[in-house]
C-alpha positions as CSV (number, residue, x, y, z in Angstrom):
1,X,56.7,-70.7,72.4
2,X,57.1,-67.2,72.9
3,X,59.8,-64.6,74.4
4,X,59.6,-61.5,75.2
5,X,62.2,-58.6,77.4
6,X,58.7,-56.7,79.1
7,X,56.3,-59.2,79.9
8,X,54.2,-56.3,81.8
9,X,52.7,-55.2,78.3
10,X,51.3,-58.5,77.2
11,X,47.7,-58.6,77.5
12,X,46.6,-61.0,80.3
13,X,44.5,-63.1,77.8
14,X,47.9,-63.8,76.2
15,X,49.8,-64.2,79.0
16,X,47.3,-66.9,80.2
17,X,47.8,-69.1,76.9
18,X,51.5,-70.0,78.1
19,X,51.7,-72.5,80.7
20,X,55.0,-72.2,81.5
21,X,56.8,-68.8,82.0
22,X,60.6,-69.2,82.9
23,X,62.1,-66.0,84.2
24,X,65.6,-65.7,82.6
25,X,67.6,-62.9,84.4
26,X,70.2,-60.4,82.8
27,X,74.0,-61.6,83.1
28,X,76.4,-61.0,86.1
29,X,79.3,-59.1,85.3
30,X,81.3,-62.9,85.4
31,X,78.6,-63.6,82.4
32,X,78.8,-60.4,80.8
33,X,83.1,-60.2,80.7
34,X,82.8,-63.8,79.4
35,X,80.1,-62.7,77.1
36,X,83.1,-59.7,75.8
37,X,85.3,-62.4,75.1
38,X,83.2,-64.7,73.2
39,X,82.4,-62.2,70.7
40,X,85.2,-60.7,70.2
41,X,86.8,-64.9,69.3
42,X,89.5,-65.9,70.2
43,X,91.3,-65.5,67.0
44,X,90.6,-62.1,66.9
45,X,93.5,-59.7,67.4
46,X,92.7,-57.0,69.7
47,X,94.5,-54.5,71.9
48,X,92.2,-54.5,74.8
49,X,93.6,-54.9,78.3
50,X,92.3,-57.4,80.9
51,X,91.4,-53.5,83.0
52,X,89.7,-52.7,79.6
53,X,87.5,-55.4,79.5
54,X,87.1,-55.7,83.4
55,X,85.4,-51.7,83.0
56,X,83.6,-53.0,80.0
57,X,81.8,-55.4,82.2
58,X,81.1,-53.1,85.0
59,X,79.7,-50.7,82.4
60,X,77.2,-52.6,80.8
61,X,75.1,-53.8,83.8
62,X,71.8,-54.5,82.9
63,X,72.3,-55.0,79.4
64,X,71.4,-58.7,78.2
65,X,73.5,-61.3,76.0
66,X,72.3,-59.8,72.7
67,X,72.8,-57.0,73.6
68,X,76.7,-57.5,74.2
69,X,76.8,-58.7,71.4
70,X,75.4,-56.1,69.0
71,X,77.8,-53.5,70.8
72,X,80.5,-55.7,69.8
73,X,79.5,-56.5,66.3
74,X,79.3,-52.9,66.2
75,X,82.8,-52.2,67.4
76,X,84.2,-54.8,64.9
77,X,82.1,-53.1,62.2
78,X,84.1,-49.4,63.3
């Protein structure tokens, strides 16, 4: 089992060696405000707006779940 965010620099010879491949695309911005939420928890005061997290979405397009959720971690951690 392997994983891997740039396939392209994998050697063939490894590439070969898995038989299955499973492309696993970055979020929509659904995903991703849902993704805001979830990190944040639900028991978690905050002051951010429904706007607020609506632009936060929008902004990080192209950014993956783990990504999300390091920016939040660090925002907790500020």
């Amino acid at each position: 089992l392997g994983a891997t965010n740039i396939p392209w620099d994998l050697d063939p010879a490894v590439r070969r060696r898995f038989q299955k491949k499973i492309y696993i695309s970055l979020p929509e911005i659904e995903a991703r405000l849902l993704m805001f939420h979830s990190n944040l928890g639900n028991e978690m005061e905050t002051t951010i707006t429904k706007e607020e997290f609506d632009y936060l979405a929008n902004l990080t397009e192209g950014y993956s779940g783990s990504d999300i959720a390091t920016l939040t971690q660090d925002a907790i951690y500020e």
